[in-house]
VOVEXNU-442500 format. One line per field, with one value per atom (N, C-alpha, C): x, y, z; atom name; residue number from 0. Coordinates in steps of 0.02 Angstrom, whole numbers, plus 50000, padded with zeros to 5 digits. Layout:
<recs>
c1 c(X,...);
c2 c(Y,...);
c3 c(Z,...);
a c(CA,...);
k c(NUM,...);
</recs>
This chain:
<recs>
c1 c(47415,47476,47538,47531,47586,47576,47629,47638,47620,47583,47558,47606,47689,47721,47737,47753,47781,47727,47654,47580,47601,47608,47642,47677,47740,47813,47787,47751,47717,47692,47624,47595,47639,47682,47725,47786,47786,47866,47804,47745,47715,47690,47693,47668,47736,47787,47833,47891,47879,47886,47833,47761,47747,47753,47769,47789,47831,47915,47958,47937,47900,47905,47884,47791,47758,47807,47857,47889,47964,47986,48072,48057,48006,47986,48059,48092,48134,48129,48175,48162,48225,48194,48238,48208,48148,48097,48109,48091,48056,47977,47964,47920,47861,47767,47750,47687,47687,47639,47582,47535,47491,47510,47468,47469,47470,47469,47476,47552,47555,47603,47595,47627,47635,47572,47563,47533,47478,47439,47367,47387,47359,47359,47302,47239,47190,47132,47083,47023,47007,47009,46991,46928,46908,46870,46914,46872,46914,46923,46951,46992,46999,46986,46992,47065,47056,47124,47178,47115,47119,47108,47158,47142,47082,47033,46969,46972,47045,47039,47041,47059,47069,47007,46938,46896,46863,46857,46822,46737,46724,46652,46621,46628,46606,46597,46658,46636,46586,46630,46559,46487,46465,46400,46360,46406,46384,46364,46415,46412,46380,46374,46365,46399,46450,46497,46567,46606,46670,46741,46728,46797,46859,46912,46942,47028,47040,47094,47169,47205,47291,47343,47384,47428,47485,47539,47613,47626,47682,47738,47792,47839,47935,47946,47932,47943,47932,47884,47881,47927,47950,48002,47974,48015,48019,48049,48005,48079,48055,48117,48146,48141,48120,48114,48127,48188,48217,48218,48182,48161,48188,48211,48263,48207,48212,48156,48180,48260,48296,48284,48305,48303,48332,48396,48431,48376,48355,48284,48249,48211,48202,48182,48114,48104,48078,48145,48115,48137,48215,48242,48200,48136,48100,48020,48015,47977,47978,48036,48074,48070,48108,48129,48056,48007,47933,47923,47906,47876,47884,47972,48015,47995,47986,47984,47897,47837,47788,47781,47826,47833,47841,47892,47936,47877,47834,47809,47749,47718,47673,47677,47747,47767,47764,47801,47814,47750,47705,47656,47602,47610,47564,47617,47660,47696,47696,47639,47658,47684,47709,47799,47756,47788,47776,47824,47803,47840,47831,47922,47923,47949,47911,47941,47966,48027,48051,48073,48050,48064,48120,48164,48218,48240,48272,48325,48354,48367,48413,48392,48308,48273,48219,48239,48188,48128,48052,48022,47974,47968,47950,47885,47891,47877,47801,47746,47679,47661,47726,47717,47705,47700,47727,47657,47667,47627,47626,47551,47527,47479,47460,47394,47416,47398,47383,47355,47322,47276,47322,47361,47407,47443,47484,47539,47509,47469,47434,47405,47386,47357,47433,47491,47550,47589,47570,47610,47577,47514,47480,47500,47493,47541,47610,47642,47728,47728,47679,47689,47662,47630,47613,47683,47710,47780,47830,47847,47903,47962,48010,48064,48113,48155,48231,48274,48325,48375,48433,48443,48518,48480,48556,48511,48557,48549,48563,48532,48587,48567,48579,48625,48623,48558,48540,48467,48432,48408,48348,48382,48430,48452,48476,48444,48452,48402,48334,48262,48244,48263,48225,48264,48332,48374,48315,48302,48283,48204,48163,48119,48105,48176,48168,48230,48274,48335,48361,48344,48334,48341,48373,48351,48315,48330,48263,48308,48261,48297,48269,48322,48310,48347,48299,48307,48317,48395,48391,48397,48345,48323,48335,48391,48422,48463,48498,48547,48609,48613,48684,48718,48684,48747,48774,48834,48869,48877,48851,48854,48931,48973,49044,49106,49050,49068,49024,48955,48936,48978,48996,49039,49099,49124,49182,49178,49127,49093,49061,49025,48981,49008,48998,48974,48930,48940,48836,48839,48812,48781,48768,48792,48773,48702,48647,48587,48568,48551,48496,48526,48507,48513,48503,48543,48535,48561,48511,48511,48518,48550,48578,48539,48481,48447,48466,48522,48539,48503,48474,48452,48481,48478,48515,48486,48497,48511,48575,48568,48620,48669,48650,48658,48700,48703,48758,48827,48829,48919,48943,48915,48938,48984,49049,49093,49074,49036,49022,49077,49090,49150,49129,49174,49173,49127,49094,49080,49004,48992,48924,48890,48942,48913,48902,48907,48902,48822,48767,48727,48685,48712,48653,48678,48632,48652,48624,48692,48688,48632,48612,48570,48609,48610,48687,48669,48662,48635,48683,48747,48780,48834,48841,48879,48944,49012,49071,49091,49090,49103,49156,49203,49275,49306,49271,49296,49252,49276,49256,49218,49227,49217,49128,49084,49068,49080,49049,49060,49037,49012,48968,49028,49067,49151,49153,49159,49173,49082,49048,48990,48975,48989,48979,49036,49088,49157,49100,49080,49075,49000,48948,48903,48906,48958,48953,49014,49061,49059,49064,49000,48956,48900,48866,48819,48858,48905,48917,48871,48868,48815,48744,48735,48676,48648,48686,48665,48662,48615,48588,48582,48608,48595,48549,48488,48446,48435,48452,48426,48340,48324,48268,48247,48261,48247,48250,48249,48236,48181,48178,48112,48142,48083,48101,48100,48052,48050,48099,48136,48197,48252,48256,48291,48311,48237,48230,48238,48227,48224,48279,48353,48404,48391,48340,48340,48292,48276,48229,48266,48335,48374,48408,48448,48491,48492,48461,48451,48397,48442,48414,48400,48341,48353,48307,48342,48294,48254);
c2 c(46728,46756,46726,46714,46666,46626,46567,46488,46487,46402,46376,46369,46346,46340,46403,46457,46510,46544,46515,46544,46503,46440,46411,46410,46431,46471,46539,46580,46620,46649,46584,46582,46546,46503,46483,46561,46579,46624,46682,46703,46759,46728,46658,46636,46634,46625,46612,46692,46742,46814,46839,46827,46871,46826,46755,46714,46757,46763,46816,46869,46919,46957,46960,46915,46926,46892,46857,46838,46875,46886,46948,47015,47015,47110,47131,47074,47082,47041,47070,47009,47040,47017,47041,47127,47129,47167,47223,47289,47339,47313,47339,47327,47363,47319,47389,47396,47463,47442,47506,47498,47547,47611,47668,47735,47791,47838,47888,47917,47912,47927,47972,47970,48025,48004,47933,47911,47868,47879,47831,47769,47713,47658,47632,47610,47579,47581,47564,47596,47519,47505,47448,47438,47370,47390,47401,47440,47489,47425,47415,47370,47416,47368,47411,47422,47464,47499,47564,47564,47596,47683,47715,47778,47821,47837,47855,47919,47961,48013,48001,47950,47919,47871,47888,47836,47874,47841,47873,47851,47940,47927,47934,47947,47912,47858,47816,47728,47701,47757,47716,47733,47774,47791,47746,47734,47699,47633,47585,47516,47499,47549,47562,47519,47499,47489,47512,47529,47567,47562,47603,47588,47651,47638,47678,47684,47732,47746,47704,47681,47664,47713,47710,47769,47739,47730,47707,47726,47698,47725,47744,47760,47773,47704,47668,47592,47530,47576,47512,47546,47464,47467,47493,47526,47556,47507,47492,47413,47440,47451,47454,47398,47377,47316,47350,47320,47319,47278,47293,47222,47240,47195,47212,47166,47214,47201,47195,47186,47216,47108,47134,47057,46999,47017,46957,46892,46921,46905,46861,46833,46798,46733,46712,46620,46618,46549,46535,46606,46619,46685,46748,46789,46820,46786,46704,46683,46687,46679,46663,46733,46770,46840,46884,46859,46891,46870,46803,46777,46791,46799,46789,46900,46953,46998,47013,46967,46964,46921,46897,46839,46905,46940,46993,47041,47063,47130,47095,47041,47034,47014,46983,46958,47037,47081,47150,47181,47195,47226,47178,47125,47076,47096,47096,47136,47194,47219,47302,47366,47318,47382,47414,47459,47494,47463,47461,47446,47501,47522,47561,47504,47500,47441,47491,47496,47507,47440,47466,47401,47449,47418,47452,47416,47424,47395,47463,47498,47541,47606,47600,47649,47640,47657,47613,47665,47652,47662,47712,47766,47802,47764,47726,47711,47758,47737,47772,47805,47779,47800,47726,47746,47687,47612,47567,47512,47471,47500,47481,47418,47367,47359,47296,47229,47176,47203,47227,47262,47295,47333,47385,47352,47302,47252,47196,47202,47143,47179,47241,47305,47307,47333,47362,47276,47242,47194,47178,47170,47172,47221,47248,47338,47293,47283,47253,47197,47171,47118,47127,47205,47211,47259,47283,47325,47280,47327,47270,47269,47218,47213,47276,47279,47328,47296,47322,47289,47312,47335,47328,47331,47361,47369,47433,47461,47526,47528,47521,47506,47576,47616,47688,47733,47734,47763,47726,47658,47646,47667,47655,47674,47765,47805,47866,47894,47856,47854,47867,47802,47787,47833,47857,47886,47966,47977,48028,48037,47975,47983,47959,47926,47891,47904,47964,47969,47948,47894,47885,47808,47783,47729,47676,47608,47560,47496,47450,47394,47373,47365,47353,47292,47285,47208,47219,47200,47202,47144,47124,47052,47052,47031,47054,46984,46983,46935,46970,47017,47081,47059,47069,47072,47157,47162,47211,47250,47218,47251,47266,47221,47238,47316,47325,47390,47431,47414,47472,47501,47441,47450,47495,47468,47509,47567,47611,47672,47735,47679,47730,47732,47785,47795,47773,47730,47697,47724,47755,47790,47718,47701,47654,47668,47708,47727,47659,47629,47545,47527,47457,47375,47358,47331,47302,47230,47186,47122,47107,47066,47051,46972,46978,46913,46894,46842,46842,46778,46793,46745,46728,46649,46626,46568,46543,46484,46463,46379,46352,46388,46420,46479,46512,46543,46601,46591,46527,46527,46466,46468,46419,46455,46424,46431,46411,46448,46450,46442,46403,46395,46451,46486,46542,46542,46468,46471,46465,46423,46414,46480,46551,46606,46648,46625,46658,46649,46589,46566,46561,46548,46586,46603,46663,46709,46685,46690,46668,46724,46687,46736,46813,46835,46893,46953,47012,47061,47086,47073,47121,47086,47033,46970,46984,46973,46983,46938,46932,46875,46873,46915,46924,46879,46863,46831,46743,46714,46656,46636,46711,46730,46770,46758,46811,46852,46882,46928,46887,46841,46788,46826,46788,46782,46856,46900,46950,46994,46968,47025,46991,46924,46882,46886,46911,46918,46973,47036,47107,47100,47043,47085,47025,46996,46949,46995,47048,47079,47159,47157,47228,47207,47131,47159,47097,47069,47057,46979,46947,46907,46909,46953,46986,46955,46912,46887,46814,46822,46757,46737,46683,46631,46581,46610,46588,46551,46467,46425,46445,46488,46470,46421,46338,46315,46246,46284,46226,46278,46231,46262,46307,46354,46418,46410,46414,46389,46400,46338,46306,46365,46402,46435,46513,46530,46574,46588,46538,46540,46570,46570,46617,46666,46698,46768,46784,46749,46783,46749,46729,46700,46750,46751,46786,46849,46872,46946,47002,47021,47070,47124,47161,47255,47262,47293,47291,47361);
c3 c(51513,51485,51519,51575,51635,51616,51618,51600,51672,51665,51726,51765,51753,51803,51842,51789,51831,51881,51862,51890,51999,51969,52029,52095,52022,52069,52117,52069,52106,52166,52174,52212,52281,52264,52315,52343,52312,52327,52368,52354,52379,52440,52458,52548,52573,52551,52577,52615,52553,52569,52630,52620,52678,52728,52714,52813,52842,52785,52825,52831,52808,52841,52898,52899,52962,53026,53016,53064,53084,53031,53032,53020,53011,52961,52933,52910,52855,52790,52750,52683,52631,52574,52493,52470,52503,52455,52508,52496,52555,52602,52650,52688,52648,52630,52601,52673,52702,52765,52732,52776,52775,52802,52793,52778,52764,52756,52719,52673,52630,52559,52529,52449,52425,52377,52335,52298,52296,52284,52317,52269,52312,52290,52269,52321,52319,52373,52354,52396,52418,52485,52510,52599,52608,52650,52716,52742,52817,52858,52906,52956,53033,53069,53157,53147,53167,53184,53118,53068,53029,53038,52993,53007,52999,53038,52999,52989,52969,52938,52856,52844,52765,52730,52766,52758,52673,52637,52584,52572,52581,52600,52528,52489,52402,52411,52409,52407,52457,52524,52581,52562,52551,52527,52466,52419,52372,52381,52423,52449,52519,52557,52602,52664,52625,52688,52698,52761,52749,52715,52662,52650,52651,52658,52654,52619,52600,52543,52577,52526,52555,52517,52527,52498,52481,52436,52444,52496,52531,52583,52551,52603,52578,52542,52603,52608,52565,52518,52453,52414,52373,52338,52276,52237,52179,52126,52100,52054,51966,51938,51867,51803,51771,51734,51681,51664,51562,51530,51487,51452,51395,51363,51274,51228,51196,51140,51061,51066,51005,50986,50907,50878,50882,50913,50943,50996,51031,51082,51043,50986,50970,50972,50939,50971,51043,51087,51134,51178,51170,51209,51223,51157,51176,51222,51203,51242,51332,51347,51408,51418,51396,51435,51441,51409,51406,51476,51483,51557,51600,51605,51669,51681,51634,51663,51675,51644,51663,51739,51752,51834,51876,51870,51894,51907,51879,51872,51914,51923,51952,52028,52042,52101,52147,52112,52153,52162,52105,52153,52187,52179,52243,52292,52294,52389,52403,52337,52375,52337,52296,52252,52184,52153,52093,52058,51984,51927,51875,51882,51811,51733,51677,51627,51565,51573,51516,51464,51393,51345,51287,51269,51240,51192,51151,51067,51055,51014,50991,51005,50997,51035,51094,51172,51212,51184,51229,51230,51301,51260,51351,51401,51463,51505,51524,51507,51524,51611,51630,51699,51759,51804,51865,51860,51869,51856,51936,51951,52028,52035,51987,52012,51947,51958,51929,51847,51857,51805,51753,51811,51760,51716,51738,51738,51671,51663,51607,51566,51568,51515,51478,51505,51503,51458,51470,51422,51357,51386,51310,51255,51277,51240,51210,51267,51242,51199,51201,51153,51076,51081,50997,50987,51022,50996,50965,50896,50840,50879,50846,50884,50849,50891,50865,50835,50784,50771,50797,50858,50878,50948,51006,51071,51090,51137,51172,51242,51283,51361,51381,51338,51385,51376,51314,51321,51361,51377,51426,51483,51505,51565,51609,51549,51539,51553,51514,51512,51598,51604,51685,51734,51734,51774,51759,51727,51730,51755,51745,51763,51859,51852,51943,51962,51975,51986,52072,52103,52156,52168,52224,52233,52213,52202,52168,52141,52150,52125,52044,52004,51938,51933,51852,51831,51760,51732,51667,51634,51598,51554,51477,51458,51394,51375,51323,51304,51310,51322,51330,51279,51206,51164,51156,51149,51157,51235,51259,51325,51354,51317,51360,51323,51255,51250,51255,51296,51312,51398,51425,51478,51486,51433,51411,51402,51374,51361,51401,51438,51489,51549,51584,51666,51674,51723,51747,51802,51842,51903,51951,51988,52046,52092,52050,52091,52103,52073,52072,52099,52137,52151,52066,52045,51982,51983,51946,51934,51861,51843,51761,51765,51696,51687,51610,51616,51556,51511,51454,51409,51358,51360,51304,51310,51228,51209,51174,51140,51124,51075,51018,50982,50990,51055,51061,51082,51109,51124,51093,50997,50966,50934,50910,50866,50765,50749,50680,50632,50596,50528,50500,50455,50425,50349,50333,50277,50287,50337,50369,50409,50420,50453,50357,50308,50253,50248,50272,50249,50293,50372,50436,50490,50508,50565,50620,50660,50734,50769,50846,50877,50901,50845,50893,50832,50856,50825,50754,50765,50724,50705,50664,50637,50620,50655,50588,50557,50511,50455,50450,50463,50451,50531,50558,50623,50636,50670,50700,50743,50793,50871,50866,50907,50935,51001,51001,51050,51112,51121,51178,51258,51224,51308,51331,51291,51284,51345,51316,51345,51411,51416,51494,51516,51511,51550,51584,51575,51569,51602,51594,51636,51721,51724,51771,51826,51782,51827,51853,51799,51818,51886,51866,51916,51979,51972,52025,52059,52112,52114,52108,52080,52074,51995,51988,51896,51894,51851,51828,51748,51731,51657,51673,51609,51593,51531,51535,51453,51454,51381,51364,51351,51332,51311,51370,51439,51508,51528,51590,51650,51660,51651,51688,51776,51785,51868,51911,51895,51956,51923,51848,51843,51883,51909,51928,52001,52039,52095,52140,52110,52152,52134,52114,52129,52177,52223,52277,52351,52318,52386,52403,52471,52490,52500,52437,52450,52497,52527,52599,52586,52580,52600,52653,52697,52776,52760);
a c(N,CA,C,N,CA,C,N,CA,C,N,CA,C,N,CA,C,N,CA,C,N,CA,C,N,CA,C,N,CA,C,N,CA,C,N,CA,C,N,CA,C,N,CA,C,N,CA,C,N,CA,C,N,CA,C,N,CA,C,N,CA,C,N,CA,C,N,CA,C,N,CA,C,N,CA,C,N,CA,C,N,CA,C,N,CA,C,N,CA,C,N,CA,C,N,CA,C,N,CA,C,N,CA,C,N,CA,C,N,CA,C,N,CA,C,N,CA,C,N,CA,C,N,CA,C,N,CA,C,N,CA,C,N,CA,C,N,CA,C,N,CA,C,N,CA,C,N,CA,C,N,CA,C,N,CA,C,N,CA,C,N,CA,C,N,CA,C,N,CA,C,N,CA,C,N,CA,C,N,CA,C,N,CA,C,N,CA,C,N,CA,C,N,CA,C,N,CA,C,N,CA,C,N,CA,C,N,CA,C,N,CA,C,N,CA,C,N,CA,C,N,CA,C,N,CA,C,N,CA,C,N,CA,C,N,CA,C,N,CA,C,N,CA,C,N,CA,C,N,CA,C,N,CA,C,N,CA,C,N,CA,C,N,CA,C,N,CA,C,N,CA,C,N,CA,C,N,CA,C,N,CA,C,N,CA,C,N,CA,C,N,CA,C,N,CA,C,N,CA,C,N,CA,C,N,CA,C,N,CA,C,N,CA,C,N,CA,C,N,CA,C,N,CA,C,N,CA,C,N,CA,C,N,CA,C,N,CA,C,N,CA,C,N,CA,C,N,CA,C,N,CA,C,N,CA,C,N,CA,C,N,CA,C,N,CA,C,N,CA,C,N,CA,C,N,CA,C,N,CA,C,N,CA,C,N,CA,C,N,CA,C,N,CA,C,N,CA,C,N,CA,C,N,CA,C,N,CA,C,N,CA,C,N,CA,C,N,CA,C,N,CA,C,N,CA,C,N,CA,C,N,CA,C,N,CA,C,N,CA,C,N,CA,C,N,CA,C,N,CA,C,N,CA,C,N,CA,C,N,CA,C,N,CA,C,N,CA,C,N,CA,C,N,CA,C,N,CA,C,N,CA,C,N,CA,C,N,CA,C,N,CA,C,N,CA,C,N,CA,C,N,CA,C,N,CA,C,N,CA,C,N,CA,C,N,CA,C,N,CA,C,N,CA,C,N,CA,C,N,CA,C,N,CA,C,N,CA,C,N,CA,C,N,CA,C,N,CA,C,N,CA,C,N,CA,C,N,CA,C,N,CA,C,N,CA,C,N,CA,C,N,CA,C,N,CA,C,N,CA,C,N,CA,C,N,CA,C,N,CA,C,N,CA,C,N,CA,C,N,CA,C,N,CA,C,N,CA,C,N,CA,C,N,CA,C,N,CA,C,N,CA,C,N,CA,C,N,CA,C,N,CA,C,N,CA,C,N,CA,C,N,CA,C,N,CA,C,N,CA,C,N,CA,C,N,CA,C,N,CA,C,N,CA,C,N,CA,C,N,CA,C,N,CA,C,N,CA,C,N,CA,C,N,CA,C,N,CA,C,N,CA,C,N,CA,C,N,CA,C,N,CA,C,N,CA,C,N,CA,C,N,CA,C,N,CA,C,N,CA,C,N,CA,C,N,CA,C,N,CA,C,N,CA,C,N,CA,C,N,CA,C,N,CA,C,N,CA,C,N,CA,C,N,CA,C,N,CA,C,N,CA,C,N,CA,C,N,CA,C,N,CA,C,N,CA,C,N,CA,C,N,CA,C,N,CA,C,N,CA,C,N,CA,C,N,CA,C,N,CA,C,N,CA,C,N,CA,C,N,CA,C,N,CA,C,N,CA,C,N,CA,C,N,CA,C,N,CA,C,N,CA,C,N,CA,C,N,CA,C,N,CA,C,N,CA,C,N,CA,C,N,CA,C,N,CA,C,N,CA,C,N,CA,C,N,CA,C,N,CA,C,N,CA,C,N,CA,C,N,CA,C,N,CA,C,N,CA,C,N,CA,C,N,CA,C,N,CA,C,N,CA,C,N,CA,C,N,CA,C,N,CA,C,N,CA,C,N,CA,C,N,CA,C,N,CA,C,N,CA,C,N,CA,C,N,CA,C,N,CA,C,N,CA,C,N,CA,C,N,CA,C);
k c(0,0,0,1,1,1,2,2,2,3,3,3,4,4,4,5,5,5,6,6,6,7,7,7,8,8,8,9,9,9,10,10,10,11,11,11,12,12,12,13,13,13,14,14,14,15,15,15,16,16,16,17,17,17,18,18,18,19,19,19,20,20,20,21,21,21,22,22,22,23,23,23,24,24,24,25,25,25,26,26,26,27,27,27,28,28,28,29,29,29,30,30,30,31,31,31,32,32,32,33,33,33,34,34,34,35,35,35,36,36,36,37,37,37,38,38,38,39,39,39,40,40,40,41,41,41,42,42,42,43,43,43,44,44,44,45,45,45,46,46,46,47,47,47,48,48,48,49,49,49,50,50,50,51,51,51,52,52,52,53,53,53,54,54,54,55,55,55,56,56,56,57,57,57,58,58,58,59,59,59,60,60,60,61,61,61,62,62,62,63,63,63,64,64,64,65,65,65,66,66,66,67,67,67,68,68,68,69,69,69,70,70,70,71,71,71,72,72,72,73,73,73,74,74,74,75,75,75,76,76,76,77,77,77,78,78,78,79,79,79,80,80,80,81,81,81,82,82,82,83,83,83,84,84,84,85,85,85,86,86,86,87,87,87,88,88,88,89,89,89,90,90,90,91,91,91,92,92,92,93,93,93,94,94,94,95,95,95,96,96,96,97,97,97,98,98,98,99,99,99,100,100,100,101,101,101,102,102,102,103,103,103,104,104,104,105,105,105,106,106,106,107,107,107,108,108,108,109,109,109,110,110,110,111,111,111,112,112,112,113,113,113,114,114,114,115,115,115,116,116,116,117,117,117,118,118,118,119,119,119,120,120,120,121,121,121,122,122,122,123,123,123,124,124,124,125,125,125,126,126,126,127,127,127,128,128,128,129,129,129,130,130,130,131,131,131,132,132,132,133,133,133,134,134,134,135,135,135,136,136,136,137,137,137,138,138,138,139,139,139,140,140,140,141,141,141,142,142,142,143,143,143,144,144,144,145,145,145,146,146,146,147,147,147,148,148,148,149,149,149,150,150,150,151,151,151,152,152,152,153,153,153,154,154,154,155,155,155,156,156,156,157,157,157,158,158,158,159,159,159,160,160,160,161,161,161,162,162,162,163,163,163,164,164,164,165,165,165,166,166,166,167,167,167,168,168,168,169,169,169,170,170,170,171,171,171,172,172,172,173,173,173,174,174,174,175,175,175,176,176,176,177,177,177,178,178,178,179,179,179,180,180,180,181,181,181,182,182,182,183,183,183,184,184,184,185,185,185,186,186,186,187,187,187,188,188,188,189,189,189,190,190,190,191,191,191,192,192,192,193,193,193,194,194,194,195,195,195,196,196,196,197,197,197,198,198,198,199,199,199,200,200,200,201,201,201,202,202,202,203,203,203,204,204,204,205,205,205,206,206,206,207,207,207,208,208,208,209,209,209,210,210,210,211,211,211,212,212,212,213,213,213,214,214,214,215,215,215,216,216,216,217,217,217,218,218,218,219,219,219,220,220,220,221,221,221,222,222,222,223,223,223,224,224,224,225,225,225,226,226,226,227,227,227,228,228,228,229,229,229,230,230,230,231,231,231,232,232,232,233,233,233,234,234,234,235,235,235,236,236,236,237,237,237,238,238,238,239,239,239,240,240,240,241,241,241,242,242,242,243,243,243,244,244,244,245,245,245,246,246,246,247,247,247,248,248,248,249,249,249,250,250,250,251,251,251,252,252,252,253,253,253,254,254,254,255,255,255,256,256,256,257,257,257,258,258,258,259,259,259,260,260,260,261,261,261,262,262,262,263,263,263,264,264,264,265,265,265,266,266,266,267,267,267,268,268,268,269,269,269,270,270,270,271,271,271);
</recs>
């Protein structure tokens, strides 16, 4: 379901995360360590120095060798994924924005983290609950990729959705083309709970200037066309999410490597 390159990028960015940590026990990500939590994670084999009040004696009995339970911590990150599913998305743009939040969802829990995936257009979709486990993460898209597309988008419902279900801390990722986003700006209170990252997709399409006679006969990649104008909304929604999220955003051509596109987003950024 991963393109070989991003399978790659991957595997490179996940040796390179736990070097730092095992060497700074800092990074971009939360720390995820062993212990006891609120939420069980996974049943693995026991290790010296392991707690042997957490040993699970079901599995040990069965295999007959020790294993014992892990738990979330505080300390793993909680990460948000919005994925826009509305029709603008399209082609290579829903190709791209598929990968790049299937890259995303797999990178986090190989370090550890939970994924909540909300997928949204006019109406998101309620979130089955937190996504721990490789398994989960590739069950959970298969799903997303038989869901039809939307025809408009609505960032305050997904973002209403998840506020309510994770009203707390967490780093989110919203992967959209943000059309209309600069009046949803205009509109809402956004709550500053998240770390939020803006992954914007596009192709050549969206910040063309259409003659008025040639928009009579085909529609640009842009949800909600005025014919009565020249303009889309393109200037207008990237004025607005470049500075909502601040350096925290990224433009993405669907129609280059993803790869090298992606890579400032695992730079710079610190949460100790």
């Amino acid at each position: 379901m991963l393109s070989p390159e991003l399978k790659r990028l991957l595997q490179v960015l996940q040796w390179e995360t736990k070097k730092k940590f095992s060497s700074t026990r800092q990074g971009f990500l939360a720390i995820s360590e062993r212990g006891r939590g609120f939420d069980f994670k996974e049943v693995r084999n026991y290790q010296y120095g392991d707690d042997t009040r957490y040993i699970d004696w079901n599995v040990t009995s069965r295999t007959g060798e020790l294993y014992t339970k892990q738990f979330y911590e505080e300390r793993d990150a909680s990460i948000i994924i919005f994925y826009d599913r509305s029709r603008s998305l399209s082609g290579s743009k829903q190709t791209a924005s598929l990968q790049i939040a299937l890259f995303l969802s797999l990178f986090h829990v190989k370090m550890g983290n939970r994924i909540l995936l909300v997928s949204f257009s006019e109406d998101p979709n309620t979130p089955s609950g937190w996504l721990k486990t490789e398994n989960d993460i590739l069950s959970a898209f298969n799903t997303l990729i038989k869901q039809k597309e939307g025809n408009g988008t609505d960032y305050s419902k997904a973002s209403q959705i998840a506020f309510k279900l994770y009203p707390k801390f967490a780093i989110s990722y919203w992967i959209s083309d943000f059309v209309n986003f600069s009046t949803y700006i205009e509109k809402t209170k956004i709550p500053k709970v998240w770390d939020s990252t803006g992954i914007w997709i596009e192709d050549e399409l969206d910040n063309l200037k259409f003659p008025f006679w040639l928009r009579m006969f085909r529609e640009i990649s842009e949800e909600k066309v005025n014919f009565q104008s020249r303009e889309n909304t393109y200037s207008k929604d990237l004025k607005a999410a470049k500075s909502f999220f601040g350096i925290n955003f990224v433009q993405i051509n669907s129609n280059t490597k993803l790869s090298n596109q992606i890579r400032p987003l695992f730079k710079t950024k610190r949460h100790d």
